[in-house]
C-alpha positions as MATLAB code, in Angstrom:
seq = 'XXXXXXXXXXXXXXXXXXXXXXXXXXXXXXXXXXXXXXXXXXXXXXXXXXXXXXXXXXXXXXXXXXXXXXXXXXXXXXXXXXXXXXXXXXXXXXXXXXXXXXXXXXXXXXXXXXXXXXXXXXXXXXXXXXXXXXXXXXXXXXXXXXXXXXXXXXXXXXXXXXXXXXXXXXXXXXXXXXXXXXXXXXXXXXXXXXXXXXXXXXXXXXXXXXXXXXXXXXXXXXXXXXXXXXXXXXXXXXXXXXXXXXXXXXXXXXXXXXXXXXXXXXXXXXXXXXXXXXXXXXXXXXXXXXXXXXXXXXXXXXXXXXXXXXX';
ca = [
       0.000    0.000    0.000;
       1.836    3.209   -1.160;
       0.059    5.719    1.628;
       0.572    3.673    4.652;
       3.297    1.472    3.560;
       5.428    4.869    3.825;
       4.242    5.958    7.102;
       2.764    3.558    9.547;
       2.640    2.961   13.208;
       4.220    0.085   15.059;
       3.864   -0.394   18.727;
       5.515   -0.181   21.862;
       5.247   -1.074   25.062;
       3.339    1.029   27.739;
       3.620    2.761   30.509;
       3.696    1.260   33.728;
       1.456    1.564   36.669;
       2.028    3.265   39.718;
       3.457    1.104   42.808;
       5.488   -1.003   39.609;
       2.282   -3.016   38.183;
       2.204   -3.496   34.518;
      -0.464   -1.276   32.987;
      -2.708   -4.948   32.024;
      -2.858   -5.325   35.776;
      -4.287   -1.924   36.378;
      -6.867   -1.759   33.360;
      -7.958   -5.132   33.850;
      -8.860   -4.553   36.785;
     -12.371   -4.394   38.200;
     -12.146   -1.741   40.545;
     -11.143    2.412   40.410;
      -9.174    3.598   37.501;
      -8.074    1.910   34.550;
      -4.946    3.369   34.166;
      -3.298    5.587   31.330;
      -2.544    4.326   27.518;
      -0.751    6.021   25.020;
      -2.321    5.614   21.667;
       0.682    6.123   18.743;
       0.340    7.936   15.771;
       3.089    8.694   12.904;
       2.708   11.857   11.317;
       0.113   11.995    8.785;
      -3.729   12.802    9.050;
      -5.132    9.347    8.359;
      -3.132    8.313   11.401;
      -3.465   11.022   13.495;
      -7.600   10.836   12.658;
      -7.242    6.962   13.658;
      -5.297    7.565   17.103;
      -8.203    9.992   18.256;
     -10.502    7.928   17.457;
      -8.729    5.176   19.418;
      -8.230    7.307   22.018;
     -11.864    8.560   22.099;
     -13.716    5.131   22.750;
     -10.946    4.111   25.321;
     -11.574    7.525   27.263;
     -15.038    7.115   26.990;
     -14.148    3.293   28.648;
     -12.781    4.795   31.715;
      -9.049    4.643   30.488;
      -6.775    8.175   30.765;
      -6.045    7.815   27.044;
      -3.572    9.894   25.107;
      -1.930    9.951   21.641;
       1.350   10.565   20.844;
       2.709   11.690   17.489;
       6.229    9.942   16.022;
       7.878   10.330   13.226;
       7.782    7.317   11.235;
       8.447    3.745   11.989;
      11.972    3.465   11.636;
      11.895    6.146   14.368;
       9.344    4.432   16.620;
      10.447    1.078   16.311;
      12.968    1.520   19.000;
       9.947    2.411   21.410;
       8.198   -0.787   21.272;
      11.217   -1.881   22.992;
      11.153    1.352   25.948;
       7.669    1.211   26.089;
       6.304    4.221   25.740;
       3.519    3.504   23.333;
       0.495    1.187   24.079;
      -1.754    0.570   21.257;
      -1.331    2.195   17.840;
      -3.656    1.663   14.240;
      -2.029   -0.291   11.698;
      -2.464   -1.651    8.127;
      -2.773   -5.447    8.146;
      -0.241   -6.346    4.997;
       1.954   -3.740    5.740;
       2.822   -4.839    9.196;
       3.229   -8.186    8.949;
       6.231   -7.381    5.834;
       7.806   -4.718    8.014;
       7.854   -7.818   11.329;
       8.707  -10.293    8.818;
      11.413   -8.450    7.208;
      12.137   -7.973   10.905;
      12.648  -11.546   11.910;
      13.327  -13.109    8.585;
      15.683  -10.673    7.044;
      15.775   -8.562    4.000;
      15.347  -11.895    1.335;
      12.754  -13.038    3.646;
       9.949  -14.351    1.031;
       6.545  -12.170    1.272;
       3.783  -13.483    3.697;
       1.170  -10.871    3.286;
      -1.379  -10.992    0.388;
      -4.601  -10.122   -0.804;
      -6.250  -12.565    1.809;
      -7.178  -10.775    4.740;
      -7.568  -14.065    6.668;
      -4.232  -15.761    5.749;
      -2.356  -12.156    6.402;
      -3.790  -12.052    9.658;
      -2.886  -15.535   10.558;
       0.653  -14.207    9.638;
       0.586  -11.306   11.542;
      -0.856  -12.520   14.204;
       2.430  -14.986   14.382;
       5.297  -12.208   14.162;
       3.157  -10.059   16.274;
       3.344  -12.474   19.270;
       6.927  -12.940   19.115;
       7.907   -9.360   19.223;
       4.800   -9.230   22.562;
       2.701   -7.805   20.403;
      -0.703   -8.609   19.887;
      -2.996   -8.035   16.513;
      -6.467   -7.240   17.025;
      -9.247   -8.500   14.387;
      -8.807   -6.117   11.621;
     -12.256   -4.112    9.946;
     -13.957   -3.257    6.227;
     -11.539   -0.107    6.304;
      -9.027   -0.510    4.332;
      -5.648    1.858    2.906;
      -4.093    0.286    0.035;
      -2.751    1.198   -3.547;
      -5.224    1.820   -6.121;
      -5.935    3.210   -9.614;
      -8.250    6.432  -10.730;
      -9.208    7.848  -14.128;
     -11.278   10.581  -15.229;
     -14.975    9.883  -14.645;
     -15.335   11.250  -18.770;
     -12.892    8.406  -19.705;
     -14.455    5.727  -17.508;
     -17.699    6.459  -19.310;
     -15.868    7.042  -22.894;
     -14.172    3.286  -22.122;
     -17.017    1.721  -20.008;
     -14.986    0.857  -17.285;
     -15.720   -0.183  -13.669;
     -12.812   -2.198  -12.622;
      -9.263   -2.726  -13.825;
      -9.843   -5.753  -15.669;
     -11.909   -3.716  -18.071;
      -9.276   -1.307  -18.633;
      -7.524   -4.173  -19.475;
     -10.131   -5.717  -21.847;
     -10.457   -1.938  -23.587;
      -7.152   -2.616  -25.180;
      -6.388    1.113  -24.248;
      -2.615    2.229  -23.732;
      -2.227    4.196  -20.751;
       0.516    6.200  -18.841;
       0.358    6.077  -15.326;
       1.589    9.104  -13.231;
       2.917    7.575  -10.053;
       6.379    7.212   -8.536;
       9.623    6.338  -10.538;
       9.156    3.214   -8.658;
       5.976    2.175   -9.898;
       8.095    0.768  -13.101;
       9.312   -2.342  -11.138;
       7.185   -2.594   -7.986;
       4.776   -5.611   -8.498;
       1.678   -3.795   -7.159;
       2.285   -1.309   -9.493;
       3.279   -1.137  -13.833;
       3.914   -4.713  -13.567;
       1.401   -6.657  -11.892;
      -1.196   -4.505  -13.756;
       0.377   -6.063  -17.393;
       0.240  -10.020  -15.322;
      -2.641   -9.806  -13.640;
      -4.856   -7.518  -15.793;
      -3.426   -7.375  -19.115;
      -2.897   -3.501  -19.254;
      -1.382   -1.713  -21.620;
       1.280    0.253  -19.724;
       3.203    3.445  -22.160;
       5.137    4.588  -19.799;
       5.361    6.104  -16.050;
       5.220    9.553  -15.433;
       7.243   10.200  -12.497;
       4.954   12.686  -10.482;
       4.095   10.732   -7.518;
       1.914    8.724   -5.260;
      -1.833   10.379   -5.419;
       0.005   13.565   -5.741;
      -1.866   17.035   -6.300;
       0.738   17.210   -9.738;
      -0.244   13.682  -10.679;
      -3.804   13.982  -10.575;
      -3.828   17.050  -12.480;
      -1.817   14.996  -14.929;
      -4.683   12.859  -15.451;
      -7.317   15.396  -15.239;
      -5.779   17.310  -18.055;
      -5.123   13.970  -20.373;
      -1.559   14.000  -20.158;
      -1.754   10.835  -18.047;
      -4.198    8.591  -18.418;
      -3.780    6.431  -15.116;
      -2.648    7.594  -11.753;
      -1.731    5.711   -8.950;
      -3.047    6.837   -5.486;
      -5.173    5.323   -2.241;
      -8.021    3.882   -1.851;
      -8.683    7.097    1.210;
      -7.544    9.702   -1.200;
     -10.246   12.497   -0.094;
      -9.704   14.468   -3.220;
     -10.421   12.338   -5.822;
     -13.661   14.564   -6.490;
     -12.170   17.436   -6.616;
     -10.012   16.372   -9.819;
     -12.984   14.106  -11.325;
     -11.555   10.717  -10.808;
     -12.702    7.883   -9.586;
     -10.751    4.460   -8.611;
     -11.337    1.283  -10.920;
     -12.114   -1.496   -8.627;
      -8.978   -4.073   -8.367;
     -11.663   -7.012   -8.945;
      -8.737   -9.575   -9.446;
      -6.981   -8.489   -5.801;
      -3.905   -7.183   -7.453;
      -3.116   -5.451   -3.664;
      -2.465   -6.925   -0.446;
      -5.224   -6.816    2.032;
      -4.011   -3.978    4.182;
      -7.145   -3.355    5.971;
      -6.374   -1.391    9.348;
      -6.323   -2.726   13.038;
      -5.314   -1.858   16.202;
      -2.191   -3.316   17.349;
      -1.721   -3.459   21.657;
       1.463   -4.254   22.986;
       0.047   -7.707   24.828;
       1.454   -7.245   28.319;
       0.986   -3.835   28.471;
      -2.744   -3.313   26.586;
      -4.154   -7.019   26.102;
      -6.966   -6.586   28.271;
     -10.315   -7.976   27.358;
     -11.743   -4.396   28.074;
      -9.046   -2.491   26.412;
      -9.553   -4.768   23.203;
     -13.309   -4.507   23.200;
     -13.180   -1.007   23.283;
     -11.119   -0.710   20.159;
     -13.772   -3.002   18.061;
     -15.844   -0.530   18.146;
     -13.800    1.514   15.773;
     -12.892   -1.705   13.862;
     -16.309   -2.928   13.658;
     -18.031    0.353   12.536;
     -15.517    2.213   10.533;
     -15.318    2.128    6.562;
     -13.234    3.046    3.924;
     -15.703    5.679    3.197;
     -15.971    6.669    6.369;
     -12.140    7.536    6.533;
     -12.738    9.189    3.298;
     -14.849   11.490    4.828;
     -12.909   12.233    8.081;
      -9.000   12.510    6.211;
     -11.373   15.443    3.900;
     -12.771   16.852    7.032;
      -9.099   17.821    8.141;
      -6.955   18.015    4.219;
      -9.603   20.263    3.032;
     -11.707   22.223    5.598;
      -8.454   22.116    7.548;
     -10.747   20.830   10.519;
      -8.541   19.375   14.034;
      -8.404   15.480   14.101;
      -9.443   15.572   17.648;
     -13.199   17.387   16.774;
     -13.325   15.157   13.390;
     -13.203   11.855   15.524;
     -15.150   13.097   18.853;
     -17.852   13.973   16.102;
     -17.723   10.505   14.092;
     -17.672    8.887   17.275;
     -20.949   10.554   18.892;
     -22.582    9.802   15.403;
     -22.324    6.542   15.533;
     -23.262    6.049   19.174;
     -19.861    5.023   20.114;
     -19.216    7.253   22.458;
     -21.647    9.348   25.268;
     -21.999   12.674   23.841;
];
């Protein structure tokens, strides 16, 4: 997934207790306060949107919950082993690769795919060696995915990418350099679709510059997310990948297991999973890019809306 592959969360260990018990001891406990968690989020809206609303359900559980903004995940990976992050969104593909490449080394042979269930199985796995612990993942998902003008989806009749495919139509895709050799990208669409890649015009991943690329016919493909929030505004829309082409890097909450694996801490958190869609983070990633709205208000709101939260 080119958004969050580039800038996800991993997880650390939490804080502990007062009197030395680990923080599981104190939230899972039945009596007085729950304790504090530290929600993590890297530095990008989708995440930061994700962490609050994390954060929101497990205040409105009793817990003093927080979030905490890092860098990326080469930066925070050193804190899941201080501990000073307890629970922290992820993307279900992209995780288990970055614990995999982790434990198995940079030739280690790709576990994650477009199966949801089998990448989970993995993740779960490499998660519980490191002490981490994978919670179900939900419908939302962040991965790589294709737009083209809604005029030229009409013109061509096309709904997915296998009809782009069927069209016969050449197409230049404005998207990273990379895109030429990554097999998500230029490449997989030839195997698995039978498209007729020109050429790649090196603008970027779901970049303002790209889009308008495509919008003005130079391009005729561009490469982007599935939670791109201003896909409208340039009058694209994203060709279903019918045949699975990308990983299934639907998001999940990720608790360090001594630390956050509470029963209560984990129920709290499905309430997100369970109610959240990609449309939904559509929505709430355009509610802070374009009406420049704080993540904080965005999630309390979503959150009240759906009757996750007291109001």
């Amino acid at each position: 997934m080119a958004g969050a592959a580039t800038a996800v969360v991993a997880l650390t260990a939490g804080l502990t207790a007062c009197g030395g018990d680990s923080l599981e001891d104190d939230k899972g406990s039945d009596g007085g306060g729950k304790g504090k968690i530290v929600v993590g989020s890297a530095r990008f809206t989708e995440q930061k949107v994700l962490a609050e609303l994390y954060a929101g359900v497990l205040r409105d559980a009793g817990y003093d919950a927080s979030v905490k903004t890092v860098q990326n995940r080469e930066v925070y990976e050193p804190e899941l082993k201080k501990g000073t992050i307890d629970v922290a969104p992820e993307y279900a593909a992209t995780l288990t690769e970055f614990l995999n490449l982790k434990k198995n080394g940079a030739d280690a042979k790709p576990v994650a795919s477009s199966d949801l269930d089998a990448t989970y199985g993995q993740l779960t796995k490499l998660a519980g060696g490191r002490g981490l612990k994978a919670l179900p993942a939900g419908e939302a998902v962040d991965q790589n995915a294709f737009a083209v003008t809604e005029d030229y989806a009409e013109e061509h009749k096309l709904k997915t990418l296998s009809d782009l495919g069927k069209s016969g139509e050449k197409v230049r895709i404005a998207a990273g350099d990379e895109c030429e050799t990554r097999p998500f990208c230029a490449p997989g669409l030839k195997k698995k679709y039978g498209i007729d890649v020109a050429g790649i015009d090196p603008k970027g991943v779901g970049t303002t510059q790209s889009k308008q690329a495509v919008k003005n016919g130079t391009d005729q493909l561009v490469l982007t997310t599935t939670t791109d929030a201003t896909l409208k505004n340039f009058g694209l829309v994203i060709l279903e990948d019918d045949k699975k082409l990308q990983n299934a890097d639907n998001i999940l909450p990720v608790v360090n297991e001594k630390e956050a694996g509470d029963k209560k801490i984990a129920a709290a958190l499905a309430k997100v999973t369970k109610t959240l869609t990609t449309d939904d983070l559509i929505e709430l990633n355009r509610k802070v890019d374009a009406e420049r709205q704080k993540e904080v208000d965005v999630a309390k709101e979503y959150l009240e809306s759906k009757g996750l939260i007291k109001k």
